[in-house]
N, C-alpha and C positions, 0 to 999 in steps of 0.2 A: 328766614330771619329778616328780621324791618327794623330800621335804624331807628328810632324814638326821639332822641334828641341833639342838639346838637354837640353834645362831646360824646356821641358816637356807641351810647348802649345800646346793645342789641338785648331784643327780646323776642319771644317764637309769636308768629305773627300766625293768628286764627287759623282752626281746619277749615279749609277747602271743599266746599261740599262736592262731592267726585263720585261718579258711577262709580260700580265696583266691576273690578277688572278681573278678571278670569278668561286667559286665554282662552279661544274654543275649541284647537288644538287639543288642551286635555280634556276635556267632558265629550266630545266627539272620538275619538279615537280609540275601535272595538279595544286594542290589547290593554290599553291602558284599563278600562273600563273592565272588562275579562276579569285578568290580573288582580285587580283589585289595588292598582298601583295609584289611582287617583280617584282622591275622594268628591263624592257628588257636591252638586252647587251649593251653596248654603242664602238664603235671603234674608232670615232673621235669628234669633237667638234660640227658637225653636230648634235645631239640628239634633241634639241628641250626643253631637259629641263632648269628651271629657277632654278639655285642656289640661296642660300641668301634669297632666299622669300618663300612665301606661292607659291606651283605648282597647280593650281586646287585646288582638296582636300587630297595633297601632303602636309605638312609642311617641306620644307629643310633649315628652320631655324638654327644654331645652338644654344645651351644656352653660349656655348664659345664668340660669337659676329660670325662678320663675319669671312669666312675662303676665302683664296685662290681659284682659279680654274686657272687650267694649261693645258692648248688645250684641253680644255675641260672636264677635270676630276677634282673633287673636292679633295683638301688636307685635309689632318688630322688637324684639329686646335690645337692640342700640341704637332707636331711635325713628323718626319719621324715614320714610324715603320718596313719599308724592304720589305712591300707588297705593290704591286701597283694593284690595283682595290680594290673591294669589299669583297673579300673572300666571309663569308658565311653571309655576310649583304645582306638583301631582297632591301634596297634602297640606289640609290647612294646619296651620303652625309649624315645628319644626321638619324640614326634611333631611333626612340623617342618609349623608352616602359616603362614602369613602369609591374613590378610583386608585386600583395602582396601577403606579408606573414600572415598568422594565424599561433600562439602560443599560449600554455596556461602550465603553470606548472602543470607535474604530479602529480596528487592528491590520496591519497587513499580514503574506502570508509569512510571513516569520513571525509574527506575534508581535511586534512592537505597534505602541501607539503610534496611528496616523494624526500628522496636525495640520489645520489648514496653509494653504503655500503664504495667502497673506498674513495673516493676523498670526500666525505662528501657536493657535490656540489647538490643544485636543478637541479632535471630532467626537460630540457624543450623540449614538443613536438609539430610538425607541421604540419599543412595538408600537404599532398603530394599525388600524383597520378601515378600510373605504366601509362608508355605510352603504349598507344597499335602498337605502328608501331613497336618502339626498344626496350618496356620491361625496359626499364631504369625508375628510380623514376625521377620526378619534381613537380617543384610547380606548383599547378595549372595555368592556361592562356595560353598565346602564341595563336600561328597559331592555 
């Protein structure tokens, strides 16, 4: 956004002309590519995919309704965000995941909630898993 004048309208200030960004993370990476979890590069409007619909066994629906495609690349349905491609999204257009979480409150061995000694809050704790590639915790699922 660019101020215009001076009582302060804003108006959307011209695209940016911007490589397109495609992590190489995913187009690199055998499982992903295996899998079939991420879709090949795209350069221009030639690709062959169907936006807005079911692709195969592709859903590039989005839950927003429908979105935009601009020579061939699909918009953000709420708006700019400064990147143009995919970044570190396995598919172009919408990517649909659901993670769930398990919780349970700390309990001792008699069964009563444990609360922290400061704050006097319930302890809540979650399944979680060290990744073996980066050693980082996450919630179970994904790739």
């Amino acid at each position: 956004m660019v101020l215009t004048d001076s009582k302060s309208q804003l108006t959307k200030s011209p695209l940016l002309s911007r490589t397109l960004s495609t992590n190489q993370w995913i187009t690199r990476h055998p499982l992903l590519l295996r899998d079939l979890c991420a879709d090949r590069n795209i350069t221009s409007d030639k690709h062959g995919f169907k936006f807005n619909a079911l692709d195969g066994k592709v859903n590039r629906v989005s839950y927003y309704g429908d979105y935009k495609v601009v020579d061939g690349f699909p918009m953000n349905p709420v708006g700019r965000t400064g990147i143009k491609g995919r970044g570190l999204l396995g598919k172009w257009g919408p990517n649909h995941a659901a993670d769930p979480l398990v919780t349970r409150w700390k309990r001792d061995s008699q069964g009563n909630v444990v609360k922290d000694e400061k704050s006097q809050k319930p302890i809540l704790e979650f399944v979680g898993i060290k990744r073996k590639d980066t050693g980082e915790w996450a919630v179970p699922g994904g790739w």
